[in-house]
LOVEX-905021 format. One line per field, with one value per residue (C-alpha): residue in three letters; chain; x, y, z; residue number from 1. Coordinates in steps of 0.001 Angstrom, whole numbers, plus 500000, padded with zeros to 6 digits. Each point is the difference from the previous one (the first is absolute). Example, Ala and Ser with C-alpha at 12.3 -4.5 7.8 and 13.67 -1.06 7.14 Angstrom:
BEGIN
type = c(ALA,SER)
mol = c(A,A)
x = c(512300,501370)
y = c(495500,503440)
z = c(507800,499340)
seq = c(1,2)
***
This chain:
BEGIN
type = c(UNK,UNK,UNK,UNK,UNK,UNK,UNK,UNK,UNK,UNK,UNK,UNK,UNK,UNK,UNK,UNK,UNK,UNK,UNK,UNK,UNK,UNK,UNK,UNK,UNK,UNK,UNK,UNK,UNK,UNK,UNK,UNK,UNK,UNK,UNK,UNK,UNK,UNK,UNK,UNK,UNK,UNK,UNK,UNK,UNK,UNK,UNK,UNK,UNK,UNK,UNK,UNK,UNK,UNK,UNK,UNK,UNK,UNK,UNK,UNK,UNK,UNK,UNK,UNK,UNK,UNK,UNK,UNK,UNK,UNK,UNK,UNK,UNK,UNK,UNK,UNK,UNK,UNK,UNK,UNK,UNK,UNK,UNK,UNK,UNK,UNK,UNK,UNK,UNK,UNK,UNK,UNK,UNK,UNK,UNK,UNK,UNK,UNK,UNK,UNK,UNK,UNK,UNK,UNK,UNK,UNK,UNK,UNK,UNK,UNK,UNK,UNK,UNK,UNK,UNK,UNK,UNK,UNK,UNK,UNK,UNK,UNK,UNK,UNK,UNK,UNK,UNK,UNK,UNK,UNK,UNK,UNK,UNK,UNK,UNK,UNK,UNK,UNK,UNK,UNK,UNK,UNK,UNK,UNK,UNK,UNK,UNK,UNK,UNK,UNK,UNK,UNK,UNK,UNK,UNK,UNK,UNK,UNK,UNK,UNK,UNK,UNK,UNK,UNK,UNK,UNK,UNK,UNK,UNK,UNK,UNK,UNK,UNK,UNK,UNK,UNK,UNK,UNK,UNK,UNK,UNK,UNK,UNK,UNK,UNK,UNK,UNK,UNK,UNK,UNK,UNK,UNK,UNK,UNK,UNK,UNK,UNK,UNK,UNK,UNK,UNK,UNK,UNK,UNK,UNK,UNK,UNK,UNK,UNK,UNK,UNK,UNK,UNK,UNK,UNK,UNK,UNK,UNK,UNK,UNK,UNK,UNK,UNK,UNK,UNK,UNK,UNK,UNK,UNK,UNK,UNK,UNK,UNK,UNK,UNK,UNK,UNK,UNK,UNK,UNK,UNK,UNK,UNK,UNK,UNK,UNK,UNK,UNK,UNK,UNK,UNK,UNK,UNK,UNK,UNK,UNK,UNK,UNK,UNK,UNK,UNK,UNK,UNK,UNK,UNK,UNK,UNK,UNK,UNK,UNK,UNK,UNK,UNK,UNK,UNK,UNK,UNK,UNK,UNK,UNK,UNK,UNK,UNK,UNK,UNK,UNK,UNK,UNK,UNK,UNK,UNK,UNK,UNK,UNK,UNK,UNK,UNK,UNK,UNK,UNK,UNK,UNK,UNK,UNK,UNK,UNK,UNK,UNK,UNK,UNK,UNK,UNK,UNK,UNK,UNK,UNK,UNK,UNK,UNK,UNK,UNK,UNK,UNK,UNK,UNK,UNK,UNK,UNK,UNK,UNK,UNK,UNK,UNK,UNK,UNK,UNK,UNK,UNK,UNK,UNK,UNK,UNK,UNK,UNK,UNK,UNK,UNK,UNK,UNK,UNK,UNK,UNK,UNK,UNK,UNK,UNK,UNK,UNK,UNK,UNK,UNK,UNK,UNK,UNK,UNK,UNK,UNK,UNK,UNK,UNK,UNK,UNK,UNK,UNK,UNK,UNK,UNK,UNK,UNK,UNK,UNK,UNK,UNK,UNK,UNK,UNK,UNK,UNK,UNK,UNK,UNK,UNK,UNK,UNK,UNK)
mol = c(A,A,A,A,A,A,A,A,A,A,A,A,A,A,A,A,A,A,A,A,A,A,A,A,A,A,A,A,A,A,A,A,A,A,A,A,A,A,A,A,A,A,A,A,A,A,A,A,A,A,A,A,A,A,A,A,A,A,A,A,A,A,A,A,A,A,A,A,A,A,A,A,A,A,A,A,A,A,A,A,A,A,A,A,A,A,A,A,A,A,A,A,A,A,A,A,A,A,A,A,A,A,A,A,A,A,A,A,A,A,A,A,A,A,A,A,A,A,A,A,A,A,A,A,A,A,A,A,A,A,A,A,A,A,A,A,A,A,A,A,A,A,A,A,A,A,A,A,A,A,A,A,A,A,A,A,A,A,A,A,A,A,A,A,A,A,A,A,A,A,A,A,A,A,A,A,A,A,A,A,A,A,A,A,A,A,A,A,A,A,A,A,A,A,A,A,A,A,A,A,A,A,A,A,A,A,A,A,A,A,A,A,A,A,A,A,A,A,A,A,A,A,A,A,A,A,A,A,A,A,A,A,A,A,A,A,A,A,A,A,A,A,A,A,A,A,A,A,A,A,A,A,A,A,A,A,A,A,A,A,A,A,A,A,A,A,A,A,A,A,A,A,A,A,A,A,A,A,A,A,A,A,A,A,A,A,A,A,A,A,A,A,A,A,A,A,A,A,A,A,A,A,A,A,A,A,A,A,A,A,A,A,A,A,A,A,A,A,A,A,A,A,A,A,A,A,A,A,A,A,A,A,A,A,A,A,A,A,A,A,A,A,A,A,A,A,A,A,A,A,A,A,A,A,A,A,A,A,A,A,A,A,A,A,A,A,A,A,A,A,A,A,A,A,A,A,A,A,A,A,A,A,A,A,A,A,A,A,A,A,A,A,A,A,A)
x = c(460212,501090,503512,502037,501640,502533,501722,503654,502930,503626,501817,502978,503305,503238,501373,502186,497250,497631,502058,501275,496070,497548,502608,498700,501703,497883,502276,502253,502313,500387,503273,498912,500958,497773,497556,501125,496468,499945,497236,497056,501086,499114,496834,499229,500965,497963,497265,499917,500507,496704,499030,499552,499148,496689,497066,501713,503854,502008,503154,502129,502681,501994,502303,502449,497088,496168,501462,501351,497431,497335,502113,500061,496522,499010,502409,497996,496779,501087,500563,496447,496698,498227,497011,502106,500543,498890,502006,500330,502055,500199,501474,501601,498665,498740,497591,500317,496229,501020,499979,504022,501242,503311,500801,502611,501618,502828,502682,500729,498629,500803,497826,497216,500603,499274,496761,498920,500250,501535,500250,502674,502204,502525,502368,500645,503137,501319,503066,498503,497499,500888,500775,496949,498014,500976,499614,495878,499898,501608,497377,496952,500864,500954,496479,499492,503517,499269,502726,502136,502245,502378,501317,501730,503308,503247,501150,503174,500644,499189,496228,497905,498929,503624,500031,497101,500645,503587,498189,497762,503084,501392,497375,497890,497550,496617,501716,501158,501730,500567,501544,498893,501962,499397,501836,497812,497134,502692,499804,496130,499672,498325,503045,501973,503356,501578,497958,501657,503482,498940,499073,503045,502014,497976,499462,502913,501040,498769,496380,500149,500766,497344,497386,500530,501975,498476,503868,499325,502737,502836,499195,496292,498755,502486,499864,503828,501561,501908,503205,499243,499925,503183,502003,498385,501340,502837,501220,498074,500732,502340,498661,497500,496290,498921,496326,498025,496545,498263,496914,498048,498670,496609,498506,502176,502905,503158,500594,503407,501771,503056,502784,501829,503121,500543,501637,496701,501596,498118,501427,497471,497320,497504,497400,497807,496506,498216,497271,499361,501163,503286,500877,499250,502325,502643,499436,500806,503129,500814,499321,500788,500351,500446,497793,497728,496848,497366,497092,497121,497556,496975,501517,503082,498228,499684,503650,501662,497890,501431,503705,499808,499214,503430,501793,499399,501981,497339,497860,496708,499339,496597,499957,497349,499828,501468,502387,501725,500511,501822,502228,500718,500852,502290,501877,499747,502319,502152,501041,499906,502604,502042,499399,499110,502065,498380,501577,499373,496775,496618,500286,501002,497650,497120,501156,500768,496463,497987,497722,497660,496832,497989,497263,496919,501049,504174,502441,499054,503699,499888,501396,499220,496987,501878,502843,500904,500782,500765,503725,499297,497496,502425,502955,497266,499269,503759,500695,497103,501123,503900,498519,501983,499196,502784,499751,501953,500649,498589,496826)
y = c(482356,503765,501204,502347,502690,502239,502644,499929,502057,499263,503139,500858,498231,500361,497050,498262,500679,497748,497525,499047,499803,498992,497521,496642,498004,498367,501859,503234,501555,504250,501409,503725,503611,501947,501842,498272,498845,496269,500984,501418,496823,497538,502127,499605,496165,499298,501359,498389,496650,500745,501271,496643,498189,498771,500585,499295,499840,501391,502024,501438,502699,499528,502386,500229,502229,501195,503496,499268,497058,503406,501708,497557,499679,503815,499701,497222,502069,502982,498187,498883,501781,499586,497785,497317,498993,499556,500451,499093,502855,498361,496851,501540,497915,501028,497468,501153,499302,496664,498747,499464,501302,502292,499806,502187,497977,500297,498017,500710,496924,497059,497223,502122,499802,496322,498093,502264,498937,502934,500540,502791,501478,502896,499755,504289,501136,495726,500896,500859,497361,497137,496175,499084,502072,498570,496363,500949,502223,496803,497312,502357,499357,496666,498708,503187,499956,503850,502212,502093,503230,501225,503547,502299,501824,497967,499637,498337,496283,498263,499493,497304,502475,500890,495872,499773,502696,498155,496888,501814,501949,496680,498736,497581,498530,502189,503086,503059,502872,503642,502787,504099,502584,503664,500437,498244,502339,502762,498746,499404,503391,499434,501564,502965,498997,503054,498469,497110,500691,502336,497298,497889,503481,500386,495767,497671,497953,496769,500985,502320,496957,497698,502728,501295,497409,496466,498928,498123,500855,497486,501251,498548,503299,501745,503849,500707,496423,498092,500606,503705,499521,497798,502757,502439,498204,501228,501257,502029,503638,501938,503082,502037,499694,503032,498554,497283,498104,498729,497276,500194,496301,498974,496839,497068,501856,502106,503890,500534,502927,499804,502799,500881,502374,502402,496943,497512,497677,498958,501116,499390,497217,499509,497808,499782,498962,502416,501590,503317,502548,498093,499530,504721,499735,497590,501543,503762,498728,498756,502463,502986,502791,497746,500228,497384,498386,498100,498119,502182,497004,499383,499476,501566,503618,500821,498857,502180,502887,499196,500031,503061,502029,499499,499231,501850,497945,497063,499922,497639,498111,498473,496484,499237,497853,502751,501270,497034,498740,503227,499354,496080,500946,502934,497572,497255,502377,501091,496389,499062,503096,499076,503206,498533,497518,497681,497623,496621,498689,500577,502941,497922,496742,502302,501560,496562,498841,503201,499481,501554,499395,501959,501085,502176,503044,499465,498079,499019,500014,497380,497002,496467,498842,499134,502562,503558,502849,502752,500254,499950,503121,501566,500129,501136,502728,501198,499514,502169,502912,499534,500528,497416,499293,498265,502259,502652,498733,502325,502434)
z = c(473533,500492,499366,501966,498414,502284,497832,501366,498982,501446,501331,497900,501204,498519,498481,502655,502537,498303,498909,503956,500803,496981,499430,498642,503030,503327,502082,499936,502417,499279,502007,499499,501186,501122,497866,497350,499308,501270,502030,497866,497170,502941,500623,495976,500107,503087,498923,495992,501961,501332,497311,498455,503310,500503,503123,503096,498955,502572,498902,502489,500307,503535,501668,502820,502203,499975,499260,496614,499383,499979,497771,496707,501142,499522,496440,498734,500382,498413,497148,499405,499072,502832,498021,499626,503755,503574,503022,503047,502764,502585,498669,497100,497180,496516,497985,496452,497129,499690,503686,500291,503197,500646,504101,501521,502484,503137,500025,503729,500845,497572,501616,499197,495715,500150,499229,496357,496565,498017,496597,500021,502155,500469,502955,500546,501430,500747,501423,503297,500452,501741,497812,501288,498608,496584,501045,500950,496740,497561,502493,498206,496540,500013,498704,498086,498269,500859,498364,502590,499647,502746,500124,501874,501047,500891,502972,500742,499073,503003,499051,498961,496765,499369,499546,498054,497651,499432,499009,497773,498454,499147,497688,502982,497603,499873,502083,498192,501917,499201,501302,499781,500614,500813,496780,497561,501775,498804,496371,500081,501079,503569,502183,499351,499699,502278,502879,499975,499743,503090,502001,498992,501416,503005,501053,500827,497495,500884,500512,496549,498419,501776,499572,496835,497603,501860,500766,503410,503051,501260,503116,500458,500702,502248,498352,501580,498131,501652,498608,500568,503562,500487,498596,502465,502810,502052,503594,502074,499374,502499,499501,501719,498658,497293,500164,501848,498379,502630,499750,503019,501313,499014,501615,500066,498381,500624,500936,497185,499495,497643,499778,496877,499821,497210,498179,499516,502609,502855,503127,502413,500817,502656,500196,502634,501679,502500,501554,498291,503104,499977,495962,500439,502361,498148,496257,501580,501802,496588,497570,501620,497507,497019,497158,500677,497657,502389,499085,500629,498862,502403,503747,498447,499511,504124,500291,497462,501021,503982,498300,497891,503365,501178,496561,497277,497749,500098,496494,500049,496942,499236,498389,497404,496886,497620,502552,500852,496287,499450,503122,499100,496490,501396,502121,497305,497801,502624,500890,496282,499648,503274,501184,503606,501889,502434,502963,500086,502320,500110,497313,497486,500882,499503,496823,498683,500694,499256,496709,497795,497797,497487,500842,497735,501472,500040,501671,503738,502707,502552,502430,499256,501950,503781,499470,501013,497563,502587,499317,496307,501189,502055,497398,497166,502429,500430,496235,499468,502624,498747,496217,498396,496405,497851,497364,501252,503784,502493,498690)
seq = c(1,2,3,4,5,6,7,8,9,10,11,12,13,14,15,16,17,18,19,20,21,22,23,24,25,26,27,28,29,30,31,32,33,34,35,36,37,38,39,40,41,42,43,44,45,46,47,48,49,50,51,52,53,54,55,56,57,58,59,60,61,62,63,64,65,66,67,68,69,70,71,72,73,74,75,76,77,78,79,80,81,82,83,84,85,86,87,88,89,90,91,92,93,94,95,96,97,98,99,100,101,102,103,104,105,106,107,108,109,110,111,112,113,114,115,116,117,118,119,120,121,122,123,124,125,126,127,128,129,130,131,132,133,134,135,136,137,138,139,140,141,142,143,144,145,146,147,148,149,150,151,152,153,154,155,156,157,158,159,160,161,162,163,164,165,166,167,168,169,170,171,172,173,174,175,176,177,178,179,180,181,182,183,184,185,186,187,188,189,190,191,192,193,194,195,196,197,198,199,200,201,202,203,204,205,206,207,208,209,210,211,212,213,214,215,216,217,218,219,220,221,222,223,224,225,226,227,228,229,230,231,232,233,234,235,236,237,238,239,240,241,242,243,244,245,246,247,248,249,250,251,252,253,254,255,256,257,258,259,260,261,262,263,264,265,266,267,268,269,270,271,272,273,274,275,276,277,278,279,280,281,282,283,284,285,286,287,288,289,290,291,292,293,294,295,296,297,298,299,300,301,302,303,304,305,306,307,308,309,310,311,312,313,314,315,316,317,318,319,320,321,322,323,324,325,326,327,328,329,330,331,332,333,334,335,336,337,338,339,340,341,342,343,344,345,346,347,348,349,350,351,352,353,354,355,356,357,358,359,360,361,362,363,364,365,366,367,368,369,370,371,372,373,374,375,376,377,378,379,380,381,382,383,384,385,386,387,388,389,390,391,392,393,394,395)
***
């Protein structure tokens, strides 16, 4: 009988790091930060488990979407001399020398993770898969007694991994939990220190402290808080408007435009739905020569352009991902430093309900699935033209 040899070195992990994943327990819940290296231990883990599997043992490592499921996927194979496995693109699998298979897999669709034996797991990034997708993943090891780690970021408490990690935290026989921060990174020497006491500057509180030190939200996700926004609200302004934002309709939704005065206070509101010759017509009447930021986005771009013939006042801003974080977490601290005042209505219902969730690249802005966000759009907009920051008021 022939034996396999693999030479196999473990990447160097700071202490901490390896004890929340090479743990000796079945299962293990990581709260982590980001970058703080839960990531590439779960790549190491995943693939020792294999490591020691035998020909035709599946192993799997399951996140939220395809995207990211092709990004632990391209990590694992960096890791390896290429002699020592196979792969399949297309299907993102990688069968190691001794016949053990690693899949990459989607958890999109949850029906679709049941039916396999597996051997190990790693749930990436749980927080924003659905329950489900755990009770397929825990179906797949039940003959296998597979071992599973979960990672990711927090986010808020009103998640079925918030739970879990709670029942791990309190000693639930053969669970063990941990928690990385950006900070024990800082001690292990991975981040630089400055860089993250310039994020905690430059993010609002709440989402420094779910992104960087694992401390999971009250607010379930809701970047303004909702105690934030209750002290934000207050009369309409009497004033006359010093700037208007202004989300133009798309689809289903609602043209906005929101006046502030030179106070923060919102003094006018208008909220409308249209054809696009009439909402020219009814924005111009509106804004006259007050500085006004419109959404130049898509549909948006041939309006704007219409309204700056007659009114140069109007400024077009173009949504995209890295935009509109910037504009969410400027109107995030402005309500967090009651430097804008809001009326009761549909303002506040869709501030109240407006969430957020990590995502590789940052921190992705938007409605519940059902809901509108176009006031919340409009009022970033006129924050961003009045240039309120509650450091030092008005910029």
């Amino acid at each position: 009988m022939t034996t396999l040899e693999i030479t196999y070195q473990r990447p160097n992990l700071y202490p901490k790091q390896e004890r929340a994943i090479f743990g000796p327990s079945r299962y293990s819940v990581v709260e982590g930060a980001t970058k703080s290296g839960k990531t590439v231990a779960c790549i190491a883990w995943i693939l020792e488990q294999a490591l020691h599997g035998k020909v035709g043992q599946n192993f799997w490592w399951v996140a939220p979407v395809y995207s990211q499921t092709k990004v632990a996927f391209r990590r694992l194979k960096r890791g390896l001399p290429q002699h020592l496995y196979a792969t399949n693109e297309s299907e993102l699998t990688v069968t190691l020398l001794n016949g053990s298979i690693v899949r990459f897999l989607s958890a999109e669709k949850p029906d679709a993770l049941y039916g396999e034996d597996v051997y190990g797991v790693v749930l990436d990034e749980a927080t924003r898969m659905r329950q489900e997708s755990w009770f397929a993943i825990r179906s797949t090891i039940t003959a296998t007694r597979g071992k599973v780690r979960i990672i990711g970021n927090v986010k808020g408490r009103n998640n079925w991994a918030y739970r879990l990690a709670r029942k791990a935290e309190q000693g639930e026989p053969e669970w063990d939990y941990a928690k990385l921060t950006a900070y024990d990174a800082v001690d292990a020497g991975i981040l630089d220190r400055r860089e993250i006491e310039q994020a905690k500057a430059q993010l609002p509180e709440q989402i420094f402290n779910e992104l960087y030190k694992a401390v999971p939200s009250e607010d379930g996700g809701n970047p303004f808080g909702q105690g934030a926004i209750f002290k934000c609200i207050g009369p309409m302004g009497l004033s006359e408007p010093a700037v208007f934002g202004v989300d133009l309709a798309k689809s289903v939704d609602w043209t906005v435009a929101v006046g502030l005065d030179v106070d923060g206070s919102v003094c006018s509101f208008d909220r409308f739905q249209l054809p696009w010759e009439e909402t020219i017509v009814r924005l111009a009447r509106l804004i006259g020569d007050t500085h006004a930021i419109v959404d130049s986005t898509g549909v948006g771009d041939p309006v704007v352009e219409r309204l700056q013939r007659h009114l140069p006042s109007v400024e077009g801003f173009h949504f995209s991902s890295t935009s509109k974080q910037k504009l969410m977490e400027g109107l995030a601290l402005a309500i967090q430093g009651q430097y804008v005042t809001v009326p009761e209505g549909p303002l506040v219902s869709e501030l109240s309900s407006f969430a957020y969730e990590y995502t590789r690249t940052g921190v992705r802005y938007s409605a519940p699935d059902g809901l509108h966000d176009d006031c919340v759009m409009a009022l970033a907009l006129a924050v961003h033209g009045q240039g309120i920051t509650p450091s030092q008021g008005l910029w």
